[in-house]
C-alpha positions as CSV (number, residue, x, y, z in Angstrom):
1,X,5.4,-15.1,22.7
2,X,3.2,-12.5,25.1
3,X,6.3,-9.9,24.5
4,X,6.3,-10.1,20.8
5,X,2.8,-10.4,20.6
6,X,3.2,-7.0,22.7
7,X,5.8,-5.6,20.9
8,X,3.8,-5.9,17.2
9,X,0.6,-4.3,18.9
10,X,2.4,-1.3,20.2
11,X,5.1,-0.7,17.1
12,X,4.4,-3.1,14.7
13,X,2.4,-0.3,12.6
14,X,5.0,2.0,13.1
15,X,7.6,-0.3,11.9
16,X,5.7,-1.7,8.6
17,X,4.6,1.8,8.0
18,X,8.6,2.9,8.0
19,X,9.7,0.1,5.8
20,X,6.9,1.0,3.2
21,X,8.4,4.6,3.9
22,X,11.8,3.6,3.2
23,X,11.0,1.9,0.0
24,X,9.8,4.5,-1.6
25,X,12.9,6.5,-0.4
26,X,14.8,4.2,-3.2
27,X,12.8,5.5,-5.8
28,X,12.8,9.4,-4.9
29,X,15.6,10.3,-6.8
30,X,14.9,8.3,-10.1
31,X,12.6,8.3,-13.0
32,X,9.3,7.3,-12.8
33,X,9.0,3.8,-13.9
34,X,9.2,2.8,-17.9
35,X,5.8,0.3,-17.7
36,X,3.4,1.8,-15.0
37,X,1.5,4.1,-17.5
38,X,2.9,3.4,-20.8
39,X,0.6,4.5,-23.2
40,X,1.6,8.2,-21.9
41,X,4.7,10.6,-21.0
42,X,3.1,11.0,-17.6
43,X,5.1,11.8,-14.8
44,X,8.3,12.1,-17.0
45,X,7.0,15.4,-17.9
46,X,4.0,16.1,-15.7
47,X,6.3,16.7,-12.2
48,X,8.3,19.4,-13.9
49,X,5.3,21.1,-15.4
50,X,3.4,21.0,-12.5
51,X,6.0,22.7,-10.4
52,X,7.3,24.8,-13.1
53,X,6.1,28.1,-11.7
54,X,6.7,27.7,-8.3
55,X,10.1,26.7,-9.2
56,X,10.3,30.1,-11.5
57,X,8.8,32.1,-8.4
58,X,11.8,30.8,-6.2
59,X,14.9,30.6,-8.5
60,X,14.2,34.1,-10.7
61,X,11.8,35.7,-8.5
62,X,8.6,36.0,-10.8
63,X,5.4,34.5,-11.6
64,X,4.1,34.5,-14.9
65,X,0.2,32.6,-14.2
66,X,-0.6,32.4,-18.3
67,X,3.4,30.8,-19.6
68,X,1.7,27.2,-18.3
69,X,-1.6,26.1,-17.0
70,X,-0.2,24.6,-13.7
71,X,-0.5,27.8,-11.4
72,X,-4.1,28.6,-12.5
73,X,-5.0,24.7,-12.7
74,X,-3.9,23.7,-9.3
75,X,-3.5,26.8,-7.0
76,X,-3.4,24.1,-3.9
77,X,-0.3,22.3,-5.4
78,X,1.5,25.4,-5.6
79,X,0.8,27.2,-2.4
80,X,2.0,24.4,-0.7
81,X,5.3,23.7,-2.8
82,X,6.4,27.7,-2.7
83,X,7.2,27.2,1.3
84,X,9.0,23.7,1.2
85,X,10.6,25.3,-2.0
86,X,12.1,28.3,-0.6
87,X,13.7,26.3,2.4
88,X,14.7,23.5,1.0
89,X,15.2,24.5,-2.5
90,X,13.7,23.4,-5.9
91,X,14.8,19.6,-6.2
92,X,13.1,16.6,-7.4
93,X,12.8,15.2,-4.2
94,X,11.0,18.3,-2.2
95,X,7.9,17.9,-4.2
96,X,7.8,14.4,-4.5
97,X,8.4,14.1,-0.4
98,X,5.5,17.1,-0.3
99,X,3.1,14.5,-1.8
100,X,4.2,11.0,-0.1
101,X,4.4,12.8,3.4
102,X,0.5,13.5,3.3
103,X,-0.4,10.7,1.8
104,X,1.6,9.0,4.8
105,X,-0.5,11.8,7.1
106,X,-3.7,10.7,6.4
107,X,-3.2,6.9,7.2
108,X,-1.3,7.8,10.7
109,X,-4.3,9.9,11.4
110,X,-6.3,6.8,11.4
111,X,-3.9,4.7,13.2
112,X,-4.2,7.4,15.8
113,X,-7.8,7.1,16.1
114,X,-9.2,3.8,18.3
115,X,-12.0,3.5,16.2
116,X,-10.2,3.3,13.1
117,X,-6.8,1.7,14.2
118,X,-7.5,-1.6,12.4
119,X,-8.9,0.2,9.2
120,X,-5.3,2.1,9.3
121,X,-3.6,-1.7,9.1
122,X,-5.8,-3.1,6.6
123,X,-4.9,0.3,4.5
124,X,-1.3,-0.4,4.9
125,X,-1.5,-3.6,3.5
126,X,-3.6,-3.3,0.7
127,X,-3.9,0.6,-0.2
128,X,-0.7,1.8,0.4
129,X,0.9,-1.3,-1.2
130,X,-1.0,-1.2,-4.9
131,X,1.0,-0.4,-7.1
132,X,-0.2,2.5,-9.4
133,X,-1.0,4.4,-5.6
134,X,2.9,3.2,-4.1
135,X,4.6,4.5,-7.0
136,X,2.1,7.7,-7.7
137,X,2.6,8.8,-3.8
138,X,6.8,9.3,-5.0
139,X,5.9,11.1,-8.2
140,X,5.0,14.9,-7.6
141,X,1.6,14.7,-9.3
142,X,-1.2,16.2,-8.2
143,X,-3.2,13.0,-8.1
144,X,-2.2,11.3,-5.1
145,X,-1.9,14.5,-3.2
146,X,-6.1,14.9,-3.9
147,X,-6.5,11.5,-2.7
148,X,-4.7,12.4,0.7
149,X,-7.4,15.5,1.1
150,X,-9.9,13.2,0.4
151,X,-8.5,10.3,3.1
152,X,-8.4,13.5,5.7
153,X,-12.1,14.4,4.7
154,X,-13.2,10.8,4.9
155,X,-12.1,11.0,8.2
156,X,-13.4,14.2,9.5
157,X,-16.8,12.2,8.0
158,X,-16.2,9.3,9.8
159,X,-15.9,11.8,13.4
160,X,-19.4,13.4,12.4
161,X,-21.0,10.4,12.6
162,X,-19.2,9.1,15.6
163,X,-20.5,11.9,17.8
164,X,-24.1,13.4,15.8
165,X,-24.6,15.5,18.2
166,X,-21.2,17.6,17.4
167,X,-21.1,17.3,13.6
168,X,-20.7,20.8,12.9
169,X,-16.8,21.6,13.2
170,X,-15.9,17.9,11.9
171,X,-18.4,18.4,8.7
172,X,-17.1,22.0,8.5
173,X,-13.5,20.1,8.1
174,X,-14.8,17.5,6.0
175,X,-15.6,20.2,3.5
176,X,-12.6,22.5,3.7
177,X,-10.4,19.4,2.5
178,X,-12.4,18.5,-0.4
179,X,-12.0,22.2,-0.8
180,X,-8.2,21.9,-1.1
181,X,-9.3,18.6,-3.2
182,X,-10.6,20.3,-6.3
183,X,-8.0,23.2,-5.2
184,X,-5.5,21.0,-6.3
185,X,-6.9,20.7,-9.6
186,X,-10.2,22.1,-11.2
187,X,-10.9,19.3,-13.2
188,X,-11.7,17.2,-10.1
189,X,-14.6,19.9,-9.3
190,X,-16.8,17.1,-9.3
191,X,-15.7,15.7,-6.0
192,X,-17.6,18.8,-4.7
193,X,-20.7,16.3,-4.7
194,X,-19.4,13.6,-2.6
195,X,-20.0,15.6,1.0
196,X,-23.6,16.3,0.2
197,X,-24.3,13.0,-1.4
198,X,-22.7,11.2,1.1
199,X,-24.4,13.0,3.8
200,X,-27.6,12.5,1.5
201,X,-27.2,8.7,1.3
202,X,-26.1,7.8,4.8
203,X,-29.3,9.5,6.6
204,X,-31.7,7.9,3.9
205,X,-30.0,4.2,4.9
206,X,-29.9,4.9,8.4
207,X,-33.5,6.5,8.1
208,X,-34.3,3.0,6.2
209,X,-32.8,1.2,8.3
210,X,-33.6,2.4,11.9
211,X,-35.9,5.2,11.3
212,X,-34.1,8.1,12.5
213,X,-32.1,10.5,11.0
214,X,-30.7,14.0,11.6
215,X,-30.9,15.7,8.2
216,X,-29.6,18.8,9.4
217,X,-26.4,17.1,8.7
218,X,-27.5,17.3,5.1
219,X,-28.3,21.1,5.3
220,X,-24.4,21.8,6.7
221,X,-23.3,19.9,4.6
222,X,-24.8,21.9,1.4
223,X,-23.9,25.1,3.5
224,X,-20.3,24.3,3.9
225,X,-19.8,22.9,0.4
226,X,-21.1,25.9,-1.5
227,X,-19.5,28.1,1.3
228,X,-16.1,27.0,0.1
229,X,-17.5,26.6,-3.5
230,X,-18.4,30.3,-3.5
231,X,-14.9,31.0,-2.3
232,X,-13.1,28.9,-5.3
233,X,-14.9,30.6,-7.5
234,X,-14.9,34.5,-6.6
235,X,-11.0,34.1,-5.3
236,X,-9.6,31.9,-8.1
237,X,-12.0,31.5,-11.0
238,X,-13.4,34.4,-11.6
239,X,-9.6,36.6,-11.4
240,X,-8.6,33.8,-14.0
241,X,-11.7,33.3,-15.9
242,X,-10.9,33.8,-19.0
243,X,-7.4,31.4,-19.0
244,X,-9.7,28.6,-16.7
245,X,-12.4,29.2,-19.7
246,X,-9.8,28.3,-22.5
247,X,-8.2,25.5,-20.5
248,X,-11.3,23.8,-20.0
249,X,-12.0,23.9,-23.5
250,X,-8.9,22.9,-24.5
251,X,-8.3,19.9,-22.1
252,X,-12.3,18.8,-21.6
253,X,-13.2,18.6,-25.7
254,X,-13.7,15.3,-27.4
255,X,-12.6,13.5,-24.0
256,X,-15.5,11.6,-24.1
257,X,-17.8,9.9,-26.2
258,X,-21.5,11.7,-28.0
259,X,-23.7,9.1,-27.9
260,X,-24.3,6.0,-25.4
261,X,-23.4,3.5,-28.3
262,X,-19.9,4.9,-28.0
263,X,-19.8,5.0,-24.6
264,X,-20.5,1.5,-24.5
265,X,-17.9,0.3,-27.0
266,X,-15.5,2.8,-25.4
267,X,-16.2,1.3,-21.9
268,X,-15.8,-1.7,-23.2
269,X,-12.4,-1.5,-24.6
270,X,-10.9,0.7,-21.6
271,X,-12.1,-2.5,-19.9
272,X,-10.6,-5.0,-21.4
273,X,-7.3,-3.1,-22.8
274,X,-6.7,-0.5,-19.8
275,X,-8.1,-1.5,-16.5
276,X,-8.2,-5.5,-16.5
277,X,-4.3,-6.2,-15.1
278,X,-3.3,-8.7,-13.1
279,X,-2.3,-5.6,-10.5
280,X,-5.8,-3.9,-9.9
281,X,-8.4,-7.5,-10.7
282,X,-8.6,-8.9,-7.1
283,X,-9.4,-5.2,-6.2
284,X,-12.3,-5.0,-8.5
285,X,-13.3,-8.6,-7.3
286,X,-12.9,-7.7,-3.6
287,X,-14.2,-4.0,-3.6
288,X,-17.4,-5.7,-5.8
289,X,-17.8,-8.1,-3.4
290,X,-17.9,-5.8,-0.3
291,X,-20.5,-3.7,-1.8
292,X,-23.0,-6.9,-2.2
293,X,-22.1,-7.5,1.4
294,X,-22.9,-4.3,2.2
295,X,-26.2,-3.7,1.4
296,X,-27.0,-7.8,2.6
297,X,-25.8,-6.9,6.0
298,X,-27.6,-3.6,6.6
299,X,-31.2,-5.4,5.8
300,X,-30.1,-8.6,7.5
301,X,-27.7,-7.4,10.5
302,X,-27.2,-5.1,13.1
303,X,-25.4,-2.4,11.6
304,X,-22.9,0.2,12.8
305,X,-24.1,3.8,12.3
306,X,-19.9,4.7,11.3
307,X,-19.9,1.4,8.9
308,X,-23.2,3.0,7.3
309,X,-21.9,6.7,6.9
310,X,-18.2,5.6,6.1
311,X,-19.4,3.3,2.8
312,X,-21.8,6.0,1.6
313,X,-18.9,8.1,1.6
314,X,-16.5,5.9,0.0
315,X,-19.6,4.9,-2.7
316,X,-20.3,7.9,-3.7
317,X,-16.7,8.7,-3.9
318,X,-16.4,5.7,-6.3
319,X,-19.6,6.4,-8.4
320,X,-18.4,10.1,-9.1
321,X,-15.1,8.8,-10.5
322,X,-16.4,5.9,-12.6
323,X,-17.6,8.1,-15.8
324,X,-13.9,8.1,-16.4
325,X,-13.6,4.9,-17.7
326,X,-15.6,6.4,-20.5
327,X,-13.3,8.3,-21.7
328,X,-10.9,8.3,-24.9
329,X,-7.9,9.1,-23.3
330,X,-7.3,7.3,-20.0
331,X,-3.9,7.1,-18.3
332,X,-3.5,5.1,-15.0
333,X,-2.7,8.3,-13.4
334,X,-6.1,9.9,-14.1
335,X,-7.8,6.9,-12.7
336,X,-6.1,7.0,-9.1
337,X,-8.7,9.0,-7.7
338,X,-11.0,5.4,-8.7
339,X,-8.5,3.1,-7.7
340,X,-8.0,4.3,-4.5
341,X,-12.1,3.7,-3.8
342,X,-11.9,0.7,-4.9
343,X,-9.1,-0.2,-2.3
344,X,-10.9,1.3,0.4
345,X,-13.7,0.1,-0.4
346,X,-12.1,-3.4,0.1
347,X,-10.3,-2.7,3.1
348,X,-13.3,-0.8,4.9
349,X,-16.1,-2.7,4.3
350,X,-14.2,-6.1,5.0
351,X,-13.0,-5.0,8.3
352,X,-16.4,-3.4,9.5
353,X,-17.9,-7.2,8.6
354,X,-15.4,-8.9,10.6
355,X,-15.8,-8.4,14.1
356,X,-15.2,-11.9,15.3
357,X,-11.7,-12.3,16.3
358,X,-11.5,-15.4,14.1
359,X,-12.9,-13.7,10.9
360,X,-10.5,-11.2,11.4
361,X,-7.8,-13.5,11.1
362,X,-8.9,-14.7,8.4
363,X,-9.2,-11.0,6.5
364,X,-5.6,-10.1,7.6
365,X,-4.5,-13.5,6.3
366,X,-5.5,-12.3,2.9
367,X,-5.1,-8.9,3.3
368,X,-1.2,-9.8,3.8
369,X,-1.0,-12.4,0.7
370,X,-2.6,-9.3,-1.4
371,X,0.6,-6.8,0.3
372,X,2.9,-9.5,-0.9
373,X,1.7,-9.9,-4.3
374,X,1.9,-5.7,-4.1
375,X,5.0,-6.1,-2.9
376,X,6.1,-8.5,-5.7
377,X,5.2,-5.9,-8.2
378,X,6.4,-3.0,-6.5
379,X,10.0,-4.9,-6.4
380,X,9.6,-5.7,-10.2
381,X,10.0,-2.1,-10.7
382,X,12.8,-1.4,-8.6
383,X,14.7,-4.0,-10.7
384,X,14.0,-2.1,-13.4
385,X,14.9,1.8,-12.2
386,X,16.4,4.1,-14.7
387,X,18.3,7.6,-14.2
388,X,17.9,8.9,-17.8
389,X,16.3,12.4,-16.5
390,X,19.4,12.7,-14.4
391,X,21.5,12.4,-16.8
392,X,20.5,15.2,-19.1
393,X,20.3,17.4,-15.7
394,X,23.5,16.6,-14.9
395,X,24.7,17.8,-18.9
396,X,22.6,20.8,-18.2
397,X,23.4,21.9,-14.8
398,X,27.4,22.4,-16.6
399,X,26.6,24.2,-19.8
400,X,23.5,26.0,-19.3
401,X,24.2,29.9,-17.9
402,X,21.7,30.7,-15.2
403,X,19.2,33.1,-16.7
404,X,19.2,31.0,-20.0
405,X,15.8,30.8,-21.4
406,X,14.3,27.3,-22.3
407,X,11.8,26.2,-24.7
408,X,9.9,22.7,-25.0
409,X,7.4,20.4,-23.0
410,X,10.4,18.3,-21.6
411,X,12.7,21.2,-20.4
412,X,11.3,21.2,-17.2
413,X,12.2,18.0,-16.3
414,X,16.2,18.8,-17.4
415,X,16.2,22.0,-15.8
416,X,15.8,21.0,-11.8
417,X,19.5,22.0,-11.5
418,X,19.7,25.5,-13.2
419,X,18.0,28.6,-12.5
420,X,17.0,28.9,-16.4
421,X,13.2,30.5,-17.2
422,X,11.6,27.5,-19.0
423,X,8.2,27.7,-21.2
424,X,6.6,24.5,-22.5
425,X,4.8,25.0,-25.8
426,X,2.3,22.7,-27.9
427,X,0.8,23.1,-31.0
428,X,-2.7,24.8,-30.8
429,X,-2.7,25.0,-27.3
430,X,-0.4,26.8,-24.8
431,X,2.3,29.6,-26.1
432,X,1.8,28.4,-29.6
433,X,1.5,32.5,-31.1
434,X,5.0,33.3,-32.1
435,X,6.5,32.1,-29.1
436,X,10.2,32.2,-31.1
437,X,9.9,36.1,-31.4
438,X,8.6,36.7,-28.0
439,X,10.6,34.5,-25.8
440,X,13.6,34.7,-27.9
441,X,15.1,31.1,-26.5
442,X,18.5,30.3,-26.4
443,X,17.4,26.6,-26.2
444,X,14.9,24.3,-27.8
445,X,14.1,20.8,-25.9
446,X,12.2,18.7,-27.9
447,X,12.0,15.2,-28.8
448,X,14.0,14.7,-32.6
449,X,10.2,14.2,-34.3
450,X,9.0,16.8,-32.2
451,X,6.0,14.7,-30.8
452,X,6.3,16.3,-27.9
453,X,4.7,19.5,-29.1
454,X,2.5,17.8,-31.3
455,X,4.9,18.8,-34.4
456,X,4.5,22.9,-33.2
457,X,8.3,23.3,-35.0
458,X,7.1,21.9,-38.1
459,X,3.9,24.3,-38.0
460,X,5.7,27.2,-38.3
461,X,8.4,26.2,-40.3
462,X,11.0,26.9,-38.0
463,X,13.6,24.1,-38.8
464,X,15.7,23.2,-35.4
465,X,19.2,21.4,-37.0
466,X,19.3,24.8,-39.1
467,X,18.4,27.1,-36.4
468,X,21.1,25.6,-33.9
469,X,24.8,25.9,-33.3
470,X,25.1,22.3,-32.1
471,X,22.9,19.6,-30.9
472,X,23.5,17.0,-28.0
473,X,20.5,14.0,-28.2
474,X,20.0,11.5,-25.1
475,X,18.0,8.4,-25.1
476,X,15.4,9.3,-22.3
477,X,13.4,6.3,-21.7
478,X,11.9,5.7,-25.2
479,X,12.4,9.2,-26.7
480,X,14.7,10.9,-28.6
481,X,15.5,14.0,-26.8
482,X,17.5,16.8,-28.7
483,X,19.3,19.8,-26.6
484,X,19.7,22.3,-29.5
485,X,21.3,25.3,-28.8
486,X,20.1,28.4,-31.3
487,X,22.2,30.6,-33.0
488,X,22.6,34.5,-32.2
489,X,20.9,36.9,-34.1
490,X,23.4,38.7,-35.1
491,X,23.2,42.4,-33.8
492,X,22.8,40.2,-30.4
493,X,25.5,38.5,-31.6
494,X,28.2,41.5,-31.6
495,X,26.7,43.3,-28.4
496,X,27.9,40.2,-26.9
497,X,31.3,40.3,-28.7
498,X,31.5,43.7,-27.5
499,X,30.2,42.9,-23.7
500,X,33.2,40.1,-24.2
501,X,35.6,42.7,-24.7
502,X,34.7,45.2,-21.4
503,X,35.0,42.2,-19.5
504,X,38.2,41.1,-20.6
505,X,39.6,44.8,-20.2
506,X,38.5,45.1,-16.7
507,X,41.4,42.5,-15.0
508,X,39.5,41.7,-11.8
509,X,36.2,41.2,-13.4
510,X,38.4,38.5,-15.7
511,X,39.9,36.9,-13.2
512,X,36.3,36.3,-11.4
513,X,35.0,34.7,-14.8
514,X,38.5,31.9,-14.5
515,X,37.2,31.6,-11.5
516,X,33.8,30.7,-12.5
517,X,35.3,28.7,-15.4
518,X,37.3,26.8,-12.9
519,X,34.6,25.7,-10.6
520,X,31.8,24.5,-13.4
521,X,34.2,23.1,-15.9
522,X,34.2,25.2,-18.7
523,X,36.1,26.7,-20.7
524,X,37.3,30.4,-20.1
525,X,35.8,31.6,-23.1
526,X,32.9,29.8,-22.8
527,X,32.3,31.2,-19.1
528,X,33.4,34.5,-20.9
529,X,30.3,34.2,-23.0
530,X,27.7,33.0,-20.6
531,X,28.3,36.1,-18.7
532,X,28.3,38.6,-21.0
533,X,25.3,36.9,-23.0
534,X,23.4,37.2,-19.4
535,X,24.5,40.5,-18.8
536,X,23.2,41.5,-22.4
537,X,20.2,39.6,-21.9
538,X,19.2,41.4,-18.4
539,X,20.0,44.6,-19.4
């Protein structure tokens, strides 16, 4: 009993934390699941968007910022996918294993930490296992990558408090992450509060509650939040201005409602329509619950100067992110930032109050029943994985030429396997001026009632069955998704003819395109016509 008991202190994090590793392995290569954020496309089209241009940067070697409003939205995201991009090449899987990996990161650090070794356990029971967070951390989002910069300035937090008198470099740290937090997309700038606030709130409890406090704390904390602030915006914004300027516009407008009678009515119905599932109630309950306890214990208990610091943190970390609930438009994904306080919450404050041995035993006992209702969940969704995006990859990867320029919101997501320049496009927002005459496509993606772009097609009376050689539709999840492949204009039409004709004259030139044809399953003229399109193209 001693040995096992022996052998689950020294490995039995290690070995939970690889299972919960290797289950989301099983998921890495398929679509992101049909039921976790219905009311939305999501991930089925946010991953390719959102890598898009770093994908561009290493396949065709260029970087156009203003063709989508990743790059400029989410600098972060990018700079760190162009590395693991260029080694490992632009799959699927690299970005998604970019995001799980420090998500996975931030919990070992804690582990690794004495103090916070049974906050790590009670995190890989009940945050890690949640569902919207397991299934987010495999989707290459930039959500659950913020929350990871926010766990790693948590715990540089957590360190400046542990030892007051050194809380320089630590908050210095603290502050650089939340940097890379709002980094990773501007319209989390508002987590640039939660370091001063924090700071602010800790040293008024502790002040409150034991009549000391070092508020120089609060000064660094200030100093090193506008110190990266001021870097944000005379690096990023201000080069970009003008394109940040007409995203925010576009993307902030009627989000949210004018007047508090709205926002009560729309609270109310996110409420009861969005956020009360089976999957995220206990956590509300729990996470509710630990605040009460909270504030009880610090007026009527000894408390811990770490258990002070580390809920003002994870407060004020919850209390920036609750105005979303108010909004019109509310996906689960934009609401992971809020779910994830509320786990930690749970988790921290619970394990902070239960210092007797026996209490603890207790917590873990329903710490694990909430991991295996997660767990029950999570498998639910496995039962139910699909493949549909591989699919149309798979079609593409055959009969699209390299260099072949792709239009549509979904064309990112079939592309993963070609090196084809792809620009999304929506009506009245992104690359909706004349995008047909200036990116002259040789494809159209787009869902068969062109949803997708908002009905952009339609707008501009450009009629895609007339426009298109052939079309190939797939069933991808519950969209219609047509492939339609334009017609030459003609001049272009006969240079190719003509390019056709060189290359059939010059014998070892032709035997190279058989070659070709061979290997990728074509046709011979239809490898004859890729090449010499591309050539013409390229010229």
């Amino acid at each position: 009993m001693n040995i096992f008991l022996d052998f689950i202190k020294k490995y039995g994090f290690f070995l939970l934390l690889g299972l919960i590793f290797a289950f989301h392995l099983s998921f890495i290569n398929y679509d992101p699941d049909t039921l976790l954020d219905i009311n939305t496309r999501g991930a089925w089209i946010d991953e390719a968007l959102y890598s898009l241009q770093s994908r561009q940067l290493v396949d065709l070697g260029f970087l156009d910022v203003q063709s989508n409003d990743t790059f400029v939205r989410s600098p972060v995201y990018h700079f760190l996918h162009i590395p693991f991009f260029f080694v490992l090449g632009t799959h699927l899987w690299v970005s998604r294993l970019i995001v799980l990996c420090l998500i996975f990161s931030a919990v070992l650090l804690f582990y690794f930490t004495k103090k916070t070794r049974v906050f790590a356990w009670a995190m890989l029971l009940v945050f890690l296992t949640q569902l919207h967070v397991f299934h987010f951390s495999h989707y290459g989002l930039v959500y659950m990558m913020a929350v990871a910069f926010l766990l790693f300035s948590f715990y540089f937090f957590l360190k400046v408090i542990e030892k007051p008198e050194r809380y320089k470099k630590p908050l210095f740290f603290s502050a650089f992450f939340f940097f890379l937090v709002y980094g990773t997309s501007f319209q989390l700038i508002t987590t640039i509060l939660i370091l001063p606030v924090a700071s602010f709130l800790y040293l008024l409890l502790l002040h409150i509650k034991e009549k000391r406090a070092n508020w120089k704390i609060l000064f660094w904390s200030v100093l090193f939040s506008s110190f990266f602030a001021g870097i944000y915006f005379c690096c990023w914004y201000l080069p970009h201005k003008e394109f940040i300027d007409y995203l925010l516009a576009a993307q902030v407008a009627e989000r949210f409602p004018k007047n508090l009678t709205n926002i009560k009515g729309v609270i109310h119905f996110n409420f009861i329509h969005v956020l009360w599932v089976k999957e995220l109630a206990l956590y509300y309950i729990l996470a509710t619950a630990g605040i009460i306890c909270f504030f009880i214990s610090l007026f009527f208990k000894k408390s811990n100067t770490s258990f002070i610091g580390g809920f003002s943190f994870l407060l004020i970390w919850l209390l920036i992110e609750l105005p979303k609930i108010s909004m019109f438009y509310i996906p689960f994904r934009y609401l992971l930032l809020l779910i994830s306080a509320f786990a930690l919450i749970t988790t921290f404050v619970f394990v902070f109050l239960s210092q007797k041995k026996i209490y603890r035993i207790l917590l873990f006992i329903v710490f694990g029943f909430i991991a295996l209702q997660n767990c029950y969940y999570n498998y639910q969704v496995f039962e139910r994985r699909t493949n549909d995006i591989a699919t149309v990859n798979n079609y593409l990867s055959k009969t699209l030429p390299n260099g072949s320029k792709v239009l549509g919101p979904w064309a990112g997501s079939f592309t993963w396997k070609t090196k084809a320049e792809v620009v999304p496009v929506w009506k009245g927002y992104l690359n909706d001026k004349n995008i047909i005459q200036k990116f002259q496509p040789d494809v159209i993606i787009s869902e068969t009632d062109q949803a997708c772009s908002d009905g952009y097609y339609a707008s501009i009376n450009f009629d895609l069955e007339k426009n298109a050689d052939s079309v190939k539709v797939f069933k991808v999840w519950r969209y219609n998704i047509g492939i339609y492949w334009l017609k030459e204009n003609p001049m272009k039409y006969n240079e190719i003819i003509q390019m056709m004709d060189i290359i059939k004259a010059d014998e070892s030139w032709f035997s190279l395109i058989k070659e070709k044809a061979k290997n990728k399953n074509l046709s011979i003229d239809s490898a004859l016509y890729y090449d010499a399109k591309y050539l013409i193209d390229n010229q």
